[in-house]
N, C-alpha and C positions, 0 to 999 in steps of 0.2 A: 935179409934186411928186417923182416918181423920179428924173427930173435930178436935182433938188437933193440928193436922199439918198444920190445917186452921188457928187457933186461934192463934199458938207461932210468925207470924211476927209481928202480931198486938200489943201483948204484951210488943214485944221487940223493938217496934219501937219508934222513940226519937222525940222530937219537932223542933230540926234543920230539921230533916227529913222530917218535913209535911208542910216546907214554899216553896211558888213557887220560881221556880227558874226566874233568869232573861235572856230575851234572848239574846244570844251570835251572837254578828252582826260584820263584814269586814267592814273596814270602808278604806277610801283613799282621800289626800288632793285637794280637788278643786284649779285648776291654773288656772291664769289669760294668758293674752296673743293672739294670731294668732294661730290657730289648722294648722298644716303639713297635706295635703293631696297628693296623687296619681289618678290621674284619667290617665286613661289607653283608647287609641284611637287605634285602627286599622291602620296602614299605609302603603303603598304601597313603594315597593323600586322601583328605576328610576337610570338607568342607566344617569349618566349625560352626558355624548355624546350618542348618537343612531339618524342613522338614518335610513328612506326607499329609498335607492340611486333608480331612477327612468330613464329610457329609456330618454334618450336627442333627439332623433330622432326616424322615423317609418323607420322598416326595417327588415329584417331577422337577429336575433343572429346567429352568426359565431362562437364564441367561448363564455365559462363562463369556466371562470381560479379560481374559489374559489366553494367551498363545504362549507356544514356547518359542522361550528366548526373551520375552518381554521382561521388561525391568517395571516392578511394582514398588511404590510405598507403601511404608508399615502404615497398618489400617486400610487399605484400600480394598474394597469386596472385590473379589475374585470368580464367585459364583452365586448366583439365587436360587432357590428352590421355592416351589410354591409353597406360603403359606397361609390359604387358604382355611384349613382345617385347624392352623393356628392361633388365625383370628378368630374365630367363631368359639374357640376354648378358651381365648381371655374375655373374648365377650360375655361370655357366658361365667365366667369366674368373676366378672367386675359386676353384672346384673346380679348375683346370689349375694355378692357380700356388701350391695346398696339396701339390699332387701334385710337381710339381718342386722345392718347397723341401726336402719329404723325400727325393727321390733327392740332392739338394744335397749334403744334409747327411749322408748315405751318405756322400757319393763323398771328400765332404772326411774323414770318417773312414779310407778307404780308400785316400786319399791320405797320412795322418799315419804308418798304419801301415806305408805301403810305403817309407817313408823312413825311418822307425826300423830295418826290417827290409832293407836297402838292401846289405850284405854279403854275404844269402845269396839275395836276389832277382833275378832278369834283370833285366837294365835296361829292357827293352820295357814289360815290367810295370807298373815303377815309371812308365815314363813314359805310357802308357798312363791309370794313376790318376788321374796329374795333368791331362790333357791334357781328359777325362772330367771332370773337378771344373771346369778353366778354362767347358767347354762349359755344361755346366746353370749357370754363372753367368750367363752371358751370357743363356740361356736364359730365366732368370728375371727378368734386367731386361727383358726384350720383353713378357712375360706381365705384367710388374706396373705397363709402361706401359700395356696393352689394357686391365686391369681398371681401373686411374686412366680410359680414356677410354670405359670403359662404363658408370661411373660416373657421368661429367660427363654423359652422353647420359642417362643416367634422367634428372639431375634439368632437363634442356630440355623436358620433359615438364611442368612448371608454368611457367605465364608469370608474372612477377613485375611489380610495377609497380617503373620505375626510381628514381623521385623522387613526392613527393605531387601530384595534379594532378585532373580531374573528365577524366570518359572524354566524347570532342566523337565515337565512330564507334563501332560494334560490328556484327565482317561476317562472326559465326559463330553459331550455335546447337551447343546440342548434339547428337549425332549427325553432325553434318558430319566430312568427312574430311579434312584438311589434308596439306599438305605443307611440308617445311621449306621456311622465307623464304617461306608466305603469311600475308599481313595480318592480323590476327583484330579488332586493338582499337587506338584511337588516344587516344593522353591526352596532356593541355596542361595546362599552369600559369597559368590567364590573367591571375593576377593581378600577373605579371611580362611587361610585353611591350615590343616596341623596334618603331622605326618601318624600314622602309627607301624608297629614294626612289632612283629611277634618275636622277640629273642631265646635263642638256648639261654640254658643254666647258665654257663661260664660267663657269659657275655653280660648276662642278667646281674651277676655278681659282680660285675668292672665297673659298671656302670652307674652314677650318680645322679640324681637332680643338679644343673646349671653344666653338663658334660656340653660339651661341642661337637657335631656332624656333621660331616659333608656329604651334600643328597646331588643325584647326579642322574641323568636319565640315561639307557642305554642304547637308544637311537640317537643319542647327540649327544659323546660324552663331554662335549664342550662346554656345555650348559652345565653349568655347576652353583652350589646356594647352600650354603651353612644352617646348620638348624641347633636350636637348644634344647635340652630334653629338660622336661617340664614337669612329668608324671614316668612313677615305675609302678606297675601296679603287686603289689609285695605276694602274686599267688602266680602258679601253674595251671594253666588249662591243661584239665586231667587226658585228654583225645590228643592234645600235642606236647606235653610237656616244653610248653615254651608261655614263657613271661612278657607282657606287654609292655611298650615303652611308648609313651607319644610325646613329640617334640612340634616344638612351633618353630616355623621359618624365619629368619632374619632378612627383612625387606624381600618379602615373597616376591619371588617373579611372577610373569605372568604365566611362563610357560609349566608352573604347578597349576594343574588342572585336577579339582577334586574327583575322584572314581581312577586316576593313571595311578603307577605302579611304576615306586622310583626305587633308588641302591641308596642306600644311608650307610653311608663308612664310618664307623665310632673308631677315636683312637684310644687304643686300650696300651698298658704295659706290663710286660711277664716279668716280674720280679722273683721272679724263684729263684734260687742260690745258685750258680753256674759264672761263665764266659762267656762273651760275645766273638765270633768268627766270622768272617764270609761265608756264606754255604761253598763257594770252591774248595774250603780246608775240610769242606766232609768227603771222608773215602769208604765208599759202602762194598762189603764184602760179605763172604756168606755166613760168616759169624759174628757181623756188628756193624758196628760204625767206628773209625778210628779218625785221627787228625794224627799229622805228622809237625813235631817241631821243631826246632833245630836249636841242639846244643851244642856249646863252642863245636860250630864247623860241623855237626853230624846228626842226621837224622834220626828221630826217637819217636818212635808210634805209642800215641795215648788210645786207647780205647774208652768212647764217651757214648753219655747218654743223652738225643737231644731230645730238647725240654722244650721250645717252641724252635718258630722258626717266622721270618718276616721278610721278602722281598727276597734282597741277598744275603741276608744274616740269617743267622741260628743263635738261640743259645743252648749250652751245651753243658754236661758234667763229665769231669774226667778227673781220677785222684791225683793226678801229675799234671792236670792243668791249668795255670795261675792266669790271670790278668798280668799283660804286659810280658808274654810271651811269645815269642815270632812261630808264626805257625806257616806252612807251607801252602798255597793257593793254586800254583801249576808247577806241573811237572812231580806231583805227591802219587800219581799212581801207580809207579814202577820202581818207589823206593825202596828200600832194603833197610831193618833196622841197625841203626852204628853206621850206615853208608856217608861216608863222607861228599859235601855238597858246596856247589860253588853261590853264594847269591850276593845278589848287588846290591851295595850298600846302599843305605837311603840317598844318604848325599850325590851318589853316580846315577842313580834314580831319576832322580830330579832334573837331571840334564840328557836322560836317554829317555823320551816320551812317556813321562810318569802317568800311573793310571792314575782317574778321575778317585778321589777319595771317596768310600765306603760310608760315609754319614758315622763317624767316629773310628774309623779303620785305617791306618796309612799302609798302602800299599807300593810296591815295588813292583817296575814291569821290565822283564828282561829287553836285552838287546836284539834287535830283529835277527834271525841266524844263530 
């Protein structure tokens, strides 16, 4: 009885049934054209105002009227330092050049009359008055530049804020003793800020003043915000060989906070001379890369060069490769050159669960089985 169970498919089997089948291949139209890409950069946000306000004079701090986090207006003192030792030097520059205006103005009286009286005076005399009137001029333009710059020193004695901003540092108390150019308070504007972005070469070169960006954080890629690039700056940092780009947000979020570190996607496009493909139509091997296309009814391996590459796409060189050529997508890697091949036309496509189109690619999906 097992013979037999063995022996009845054999019997019953038909001569359509023992011809090979042909193999069922995805095929999708090669386009011609510039490939769309994203290249995605690391960028730092930058408060567009910030500064480190800095001790204008040496001396003991008196008071610091801001904390961090507080919101100041522009002009508002932020810190005092005694200035004591600053008063006593304009005092002392305003008492020297009260005293020299009045010998001044002596001398110029002493000067008038020795000229009126010039017939019966020696001449040393008269010249002597004048000579004495020229000096204390001079005199007192030296003195009344001291007091102008004893002046200006009291008032470095209050730190001012420059523009309105929340203070992000504060690295004095009062009592501390400072000296001029140390740091005391740092303030920002956060609600103005720009991106910058060290770029390679390549990238450096795609890229234009008025380009568009998508800046994105990588803890929430939900969060997303368009930037315009504003400045390139046209030189290499010799330690990174990379080019700077900074771009300004379009209706900043909040959640750009100046000192984070976001992704800036520039869309660039590779226009070099080539075909666009899916990357499924690359077949890599140990001597290249090749794509398989199909002419009436049979496959024909090109051997190409790819030139970029984007997402699901490539673009590619191959001297037997044109735009608007059917190139194979599945079932390419057990092909045979001249092997003949079964694929489903567009139109049967279309009604056996077509794949989602390629962003310029129309694709064909075989029949499940």
């Amino acid at each position: 009885m097992l013979a037999a169970l063995v022996a009845c498919p054999a019997d019953d089997a038909s001569p359509a049934a023992a011809e090979p089948q042909l193999p069922l291949v995805e095929v999708a139209l090669a386009q011609g054209g510039g490939l769309p890409d994203t290249r995605a950069l690391l960028g730092e946000v930058r408060a567009v105002q910030r500064a480190e306000l800095a001790a204008g004079a040496e001396g003991e701090v008196l008071e610091v009227t801001v904390r961090e986090g507080d919101h100041v207006e522009a002009g508002a003192v932020v810190v005092r330092i005694d200035a004591s030792l600053a008063d006593a030097d304009v005092a002392s520059a305003r008492a020297a050049r009260r005293e020299v205006r009045r010998e001044l103005e002596q001398a110029r009286r002493d000067r008038k009359r020795a000229r009126q009286l010039a017939d019966i005076l020696p001449a040393y005399e008269i010249e002597q008055d004048v000579t004495r009137a020229d000096t204390l001029r001079s005199r007192m333009g030296r003195l009344s530049a001291e007091q102008h710059r004893a002046e200006a020193q009291l008032l470095r004695h209050e730190i001012e804020a420059p523009f309105a901003g929340r203070v992000s540092a504060r690295w004095v108390e009062p009592g501390d003793w400072v000296r001029q150019g140390d740091a005391i308070v740092e303030l920002v504007e956060p609600s103005r800020v720009e991106l910058l972005v060290e770029a390679p070469v390549d990238l450096f070169e795609s890229v234009d003043v008025g380009a568009v960006a998508v800046v994105s954080t990588r803890d929430r890629p939900e969060r997303k915000a368009t930037a315009e690039v504003v400045g390139v700056v046209p030189a290499l940092d010799p330690r990174t060989r990379t080019a700077a780009i900074r771009l300004v947000p379009r209706d900043a979020p909040t959640w750009l906070i100046p000192g984070d570190a976001v992704e800036v996607g520039f869309a660039i496009v590779h226009d070099e001379p080539g075909v666009i493909v899916p990357r499924n139509a690359l077949v890599r091997g140990v001597v290249g890369v090749r794509v398989v296309k199909i002419v009436d009814g049979q496959a024909e391996h090109v051997g190409v060069e790819v030139v970029a590459t984007a997402d699901a796409r490539a673009l590619v060189r191959g001297e037997n490769l044109e735009p608007d050529d059917w190139v194979v997508v599945r079932g390419n890697e057990r092909l045979r050159p001249r092997q003949s091949v079964a694929v489903v036309p567009p139109a049967a496509a279309e009604t056996v669960d077509p794949a989602p189109t390629l962003a310029g690619h129309s694709t064909v999906r075989l029949p499940e089985g």
